[in-house]
N, C-alpha and C positions, 0 to 999 in steps of 0.2 A: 504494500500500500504506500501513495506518495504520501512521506513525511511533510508537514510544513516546518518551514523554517522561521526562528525567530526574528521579527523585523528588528533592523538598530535604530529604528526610532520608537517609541513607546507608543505613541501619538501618532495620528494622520487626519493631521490638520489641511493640508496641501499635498497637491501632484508628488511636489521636492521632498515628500518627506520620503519618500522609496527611493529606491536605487533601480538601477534598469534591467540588473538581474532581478531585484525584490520585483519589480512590473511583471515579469517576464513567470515569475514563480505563481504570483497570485494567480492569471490567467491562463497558467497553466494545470492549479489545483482546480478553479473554477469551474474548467473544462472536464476533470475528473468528477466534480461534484454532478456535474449537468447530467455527464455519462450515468450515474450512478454509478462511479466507482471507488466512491471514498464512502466508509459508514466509521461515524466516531461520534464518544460520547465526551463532553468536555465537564462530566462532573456537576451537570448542573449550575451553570455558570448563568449569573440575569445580566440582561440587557438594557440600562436605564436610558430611556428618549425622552428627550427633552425637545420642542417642537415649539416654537417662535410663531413660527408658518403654516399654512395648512400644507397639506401633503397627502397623496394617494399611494404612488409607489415607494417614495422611501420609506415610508413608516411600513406599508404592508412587506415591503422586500424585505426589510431588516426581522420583522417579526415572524416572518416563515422560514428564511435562512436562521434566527436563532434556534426555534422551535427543533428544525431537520437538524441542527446542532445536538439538541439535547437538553439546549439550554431554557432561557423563560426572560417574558419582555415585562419591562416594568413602561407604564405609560405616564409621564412626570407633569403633566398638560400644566403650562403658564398659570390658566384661569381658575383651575381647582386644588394650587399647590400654593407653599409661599412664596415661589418663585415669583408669581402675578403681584404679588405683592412688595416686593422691591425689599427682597430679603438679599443682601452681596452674595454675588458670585462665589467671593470664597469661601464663603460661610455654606452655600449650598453644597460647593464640590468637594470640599473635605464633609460635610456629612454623605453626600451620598458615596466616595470613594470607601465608605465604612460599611453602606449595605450592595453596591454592584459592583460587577467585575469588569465591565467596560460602560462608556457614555456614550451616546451618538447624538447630536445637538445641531439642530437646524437652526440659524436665528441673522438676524440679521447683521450687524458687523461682527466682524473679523474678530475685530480684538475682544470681544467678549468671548469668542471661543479661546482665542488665547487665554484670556484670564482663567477659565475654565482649565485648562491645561497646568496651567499655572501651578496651583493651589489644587486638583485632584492628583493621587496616585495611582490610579487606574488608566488606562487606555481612555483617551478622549478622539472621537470620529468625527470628521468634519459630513453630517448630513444636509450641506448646503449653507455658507452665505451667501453676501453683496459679491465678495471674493470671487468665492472659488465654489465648485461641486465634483470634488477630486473622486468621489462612490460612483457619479453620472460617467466619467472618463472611463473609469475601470471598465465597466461594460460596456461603453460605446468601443473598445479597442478590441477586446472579447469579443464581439459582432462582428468587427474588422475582421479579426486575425479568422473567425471561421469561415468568412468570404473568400478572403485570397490565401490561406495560411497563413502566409509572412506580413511584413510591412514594407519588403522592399518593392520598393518605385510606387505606391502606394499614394496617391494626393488625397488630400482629406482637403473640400474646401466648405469655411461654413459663410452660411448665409444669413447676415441679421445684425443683431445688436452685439455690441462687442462687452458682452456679459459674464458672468460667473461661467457659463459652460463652456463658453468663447476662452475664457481665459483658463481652465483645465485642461481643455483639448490643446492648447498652446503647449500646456506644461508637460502632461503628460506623452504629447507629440514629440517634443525637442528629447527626453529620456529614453523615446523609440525608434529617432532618428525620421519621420513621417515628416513627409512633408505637408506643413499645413496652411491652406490660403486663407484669411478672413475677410469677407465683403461688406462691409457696412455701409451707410451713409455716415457724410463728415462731421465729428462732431461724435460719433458714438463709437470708435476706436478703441481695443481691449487697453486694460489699464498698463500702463507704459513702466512700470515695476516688473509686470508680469511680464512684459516685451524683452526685458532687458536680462531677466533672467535666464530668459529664452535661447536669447541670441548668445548668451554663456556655455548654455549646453550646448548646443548645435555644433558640430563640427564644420558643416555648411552652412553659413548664412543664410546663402540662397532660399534653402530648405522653408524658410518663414516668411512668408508674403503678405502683406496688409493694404487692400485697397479700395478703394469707393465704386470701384466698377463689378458689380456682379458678373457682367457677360464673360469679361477678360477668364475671372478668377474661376470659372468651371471648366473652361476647354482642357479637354483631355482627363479632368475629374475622376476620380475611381469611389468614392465617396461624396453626396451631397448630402449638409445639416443644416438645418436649420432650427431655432424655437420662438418664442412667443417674443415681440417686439418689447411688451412691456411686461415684466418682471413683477412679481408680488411686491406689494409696495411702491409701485410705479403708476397705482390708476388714475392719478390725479394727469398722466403727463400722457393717457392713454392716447386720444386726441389727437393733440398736436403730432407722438412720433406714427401712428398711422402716416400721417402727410408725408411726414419725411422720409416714409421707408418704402414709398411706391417702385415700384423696380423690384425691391429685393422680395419677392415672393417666386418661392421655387414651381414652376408650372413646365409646363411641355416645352417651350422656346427655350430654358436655361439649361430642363437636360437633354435636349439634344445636342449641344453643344458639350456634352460630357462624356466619357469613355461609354462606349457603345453597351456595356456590361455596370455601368455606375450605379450606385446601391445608395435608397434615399433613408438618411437615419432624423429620427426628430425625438429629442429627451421628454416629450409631451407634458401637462396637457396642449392640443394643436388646437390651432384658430382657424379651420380650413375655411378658405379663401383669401386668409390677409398673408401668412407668412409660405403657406403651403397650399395647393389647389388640391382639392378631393381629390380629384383624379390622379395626381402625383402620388398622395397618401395611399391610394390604394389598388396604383400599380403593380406590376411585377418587380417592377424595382425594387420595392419599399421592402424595408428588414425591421422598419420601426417596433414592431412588436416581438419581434425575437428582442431587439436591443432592450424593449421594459423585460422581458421575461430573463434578458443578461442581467439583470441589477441582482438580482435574489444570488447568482451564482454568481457573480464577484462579490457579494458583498460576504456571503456565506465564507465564500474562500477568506475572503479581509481578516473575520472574524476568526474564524481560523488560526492562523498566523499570529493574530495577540493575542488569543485567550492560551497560547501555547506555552 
């Protein structure tokens, strides 16, 4: 049976906190897990989630991948805990670091997960900020790699706002060597921390592409993504980025212009007709629901790996 290996980060806050072998291992137990070829029992280990956000898949992915674990989900909701209550971060994470064995925490800045990290002993998971959605990446590369095998010659171009999954797929891209295009309009460009870190990994420069032209950035595509223009906590600015994102909606005119075999992923929930057109959605192309149904088996694998 594939051993998991212990991660050297405690924590996976971010893409960077793996190594590309560490990538490489998760997505390959994940792949065991999918097969049914890994069965283990981790003692019973809980899983406390913490959720800012609402959520369908990360909260249900985490809760079935702990369950097939062995383990048990604790649900820590804002509204009916003292968290809602504006009880400190660290006072929450050392009590719960005393009854679970890992955290998974959606919410929306960064540095609150940081703090969390901080001040717990336990494994802390980044289940989505403003940031980063480094559990989305996993599986979106998982989805990758069962399409073509490998990552080589591999384009991944996304389409849209240059968001938390925009800026994962950047991270997680550069640790895989994939070359990845992002297309936005001007003005909503991935956060240029995350750029920079990018361009560190990369042994090729070239490999990372950022421009305002959607047509350019699909030609020859072997991968089309897209998600929602505006982001939880963006509905006040719903509106106006509508106007500014006309063009960037994935329909029949942008994949033709893509590898004749190009595969459509979308982290959902989809807006069909604003970011993505039905008919794209539910092409032959489209792998978007194997990639929800990758989250449970990366995430399973994740879990894995630190409760180890």
């Amino acid at each position: 049976m594939l051993k998991p290996n212990k991660l050297a980060n405690n924590n996976f806050l971010s893409s960077l906190d793996l190594s590309n072998d560490e990538v490489f291992h998760i997505l390959e137990l994940a792949s065991n897990f999918k097969d049914k070829k890994i069965n283990i029992d981790p003692n019973n280990k809980v899983l406390g989630l913490i959720f800012d956000k609402s959520s369908t898949r990360t909260r249900v992915s985490f809760q079935v991948a702990m369950s097939r674990l062995g383990g048990t989900t604790i649900d820590l909701n804002p509204t009916t805990s003292q968290i809602g209550r504006g009880e400190p971060i660290r006072d929450t994470a050392r009590v719960l670091s005393r009854y679970c064995d890992v955290i998974a925490i959606r919410t929306f800045n960064h540095s609150d997960l940081e703090e969390y990290a901080k001040w717990s002993t336990k494994p802390v998971i980044n289940a989505l900020t403003d940031l980063e959605h480094p559990c989305q990446a996993l599986a979106d590369f998982l989805t990758i790699q069962e399409e073509f095998i490998d990552f080589k010659d591999v384009i991944l171009t996304f389409i849209g706002d240059g968001n938390n999954v925009a800026n994962s797929l950047i991270l997680c891209g550069a640790l895989l060597g994939v070359e990845v295009r992002i297309a936005c309009p001007k003005g909503y460009e991935p956060n240029s921390l995350v750029l920079k870190k990018a361009y560190e990994i990369y042994k090729n420069r070239d490999l990372l592409k950022i421009t305002n032209d959607p047509y350019s950035a699909v030609i020859g595509a072997n991968v089309l993504y897209t998600d929602v223009w505006s982001s939880m906590g963006q509905e006040n600015t719903k509106e106006d980025k509508d106007k500014k994102f006309e063009g960037f909606t994935i329909d029949d005119n942008l994949l033709a212009k893509a590898d004749k075999n190009a595969i459509i992923l979308h982290c959902l929930p989809a807006y069909r007709s604003k970011e993505i057109t039905d008919k794209v959605m539910e092409s032959k192309n489209s792998r978007i629901f194997e990639q929800a149904e990758n989250r449970l088996h990366a995430q399973q694998a994740l879990l894995y790996c630190l409760l180890s």
